[in-house]
N, C-alpha and C positions, 0 to 999 in steps of 0.2 A: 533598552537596547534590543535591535533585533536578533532575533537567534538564527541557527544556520536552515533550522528547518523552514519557519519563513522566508529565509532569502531563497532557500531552494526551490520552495513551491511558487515565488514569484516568479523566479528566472525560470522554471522549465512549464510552468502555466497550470492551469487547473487541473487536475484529473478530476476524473468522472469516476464514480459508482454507482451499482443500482439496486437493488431490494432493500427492502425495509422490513425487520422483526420476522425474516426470512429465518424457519428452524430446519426444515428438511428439506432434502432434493432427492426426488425421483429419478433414479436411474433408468429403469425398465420396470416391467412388472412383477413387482414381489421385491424388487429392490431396491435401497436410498442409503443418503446416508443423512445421518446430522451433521448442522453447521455447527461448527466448533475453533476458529480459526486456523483451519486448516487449506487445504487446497486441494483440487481433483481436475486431472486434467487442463492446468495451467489455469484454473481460474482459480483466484483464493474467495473463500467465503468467511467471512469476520463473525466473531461472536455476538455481534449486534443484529447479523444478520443483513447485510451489504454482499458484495460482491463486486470482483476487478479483476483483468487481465493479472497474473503473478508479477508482471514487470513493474507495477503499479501499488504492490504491497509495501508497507513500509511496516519497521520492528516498535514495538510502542517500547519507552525507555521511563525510568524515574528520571525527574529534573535533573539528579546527579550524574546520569547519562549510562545507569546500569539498568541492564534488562531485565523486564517483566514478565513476570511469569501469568499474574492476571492477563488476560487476553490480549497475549502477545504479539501479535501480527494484527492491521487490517489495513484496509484501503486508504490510499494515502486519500487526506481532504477529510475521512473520517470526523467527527467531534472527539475529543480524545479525555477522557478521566480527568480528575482533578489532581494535578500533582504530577502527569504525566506530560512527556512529549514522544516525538516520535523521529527516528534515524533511517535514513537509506539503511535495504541490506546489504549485508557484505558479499562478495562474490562467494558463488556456491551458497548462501544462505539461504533458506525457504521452509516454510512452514511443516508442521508433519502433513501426511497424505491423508486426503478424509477416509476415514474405515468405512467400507459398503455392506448392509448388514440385511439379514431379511427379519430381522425380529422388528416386531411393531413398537411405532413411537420412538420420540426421544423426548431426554430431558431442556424443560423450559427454564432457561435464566431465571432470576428472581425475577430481573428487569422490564422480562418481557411476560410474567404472570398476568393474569387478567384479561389481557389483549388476547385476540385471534390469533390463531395461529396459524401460520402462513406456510405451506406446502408447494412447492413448483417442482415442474419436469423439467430434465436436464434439458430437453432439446428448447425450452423456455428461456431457461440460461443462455445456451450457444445461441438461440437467435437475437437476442437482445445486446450479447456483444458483437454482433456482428451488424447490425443498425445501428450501433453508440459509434461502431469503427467506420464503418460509411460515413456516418455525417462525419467523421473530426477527418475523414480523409479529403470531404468536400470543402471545408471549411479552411483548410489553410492552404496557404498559399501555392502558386503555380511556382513547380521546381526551379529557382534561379539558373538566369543565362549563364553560362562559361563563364562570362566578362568578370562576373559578380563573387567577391571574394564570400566563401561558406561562411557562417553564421559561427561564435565559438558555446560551445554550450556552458557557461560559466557558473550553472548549480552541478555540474557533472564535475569540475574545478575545483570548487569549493568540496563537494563528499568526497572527493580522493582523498585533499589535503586533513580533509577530518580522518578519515579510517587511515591514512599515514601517521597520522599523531596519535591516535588508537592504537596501533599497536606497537609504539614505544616503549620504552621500561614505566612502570606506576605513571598513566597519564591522566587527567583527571579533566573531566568533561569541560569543565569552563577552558582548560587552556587547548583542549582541540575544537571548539565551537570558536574563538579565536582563530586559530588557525585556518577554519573553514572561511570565516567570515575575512578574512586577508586575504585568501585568494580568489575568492569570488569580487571583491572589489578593486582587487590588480587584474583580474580577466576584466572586468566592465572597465575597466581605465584603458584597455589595446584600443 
């Protein structure tokens, strides 16, 4: 059966991230911080070392749909742990704020031991979302005529009706993944 977070990433389409095994970002000089699933400046940066617009972050969840404290946040699309899945945030939800620090180095994941280590300048960052946002701005489609009834966004459907069953009395993830997965298939039935 599929689950909500697959139906959701169908219906609202691919996102994009970008860096790889990414540990630091250059602020200015003398200054950075480490990636840590945190965010700086509306962009979050994941513990793997990725990077996405904040609107684009999703919470990583255990299968039984409670929160993870192992690297909590990353980029929706991310590869995600074994055992884990991954939920829209909730409003007001967002990562903590990356710490900016002038002491040298940070610490390397297990995961990414061995490997190079991958340092970029923030103005590296801001310009590569800003080229990811160009193309996806060229890429879809020209704004429908008047005539033409709006599109309805039915993974936006579907994550209300799950964080509505979320915050009911004792709700347990199979029966709001259910509830997601109902109204995301009564939106695709209009």
């Amino acid at each position: 059966m599929l689950t909500l977070s697959l139906l959701l990433g169908a219906a609202a389409g691919v996102n994009a991230f970008a860096g790889r095994e990414l540990i630091e970002v250059n602020v200015t000089d003398g200054v950075h911080f480490c990636v840590d699933s945190c965010h700086y400046k509306g962009v979050l940066f994941s513990e793997k070392g990725h990077y996405c617009p904040i609107e684009e972050a999703v919470r990583v969840v255990d299968k039984d749909g409670s929160d993870s404290f192992y690297a909590p946040y990353q980029c929706a699309g991310e590869e995600l742990p074994d055992g884990f899945t991954e939920r829209q945030l909730h409003d007001g939800e967002k990562p903590l704020e990356c710490a900016t620090t002038t002491t040298e180095g940070c610490e390397v994941p297990a995961y990414l031991r061995g490997l190079k280590k991958k340092t970029i300048e923030w103005s590296e960052v801001v310009e590569e979302l800003k080229k990811a946002k160009a193309q996806d701005a060229q890429s879809s489609p020209e704004k429908p005529s008047p005539a033409l009834k709006e599109p309805v966004n039915c993974a936006l459907e579907g994550s209300k009706a799950f964080q509505k069953c979320q915050k009911e009395n004792k709700p347990t993830f199979s029966k709001c993944n259910e509830e997601g997965l109902k109204a995301v298939k009564a939106c695709r039935q209009k």
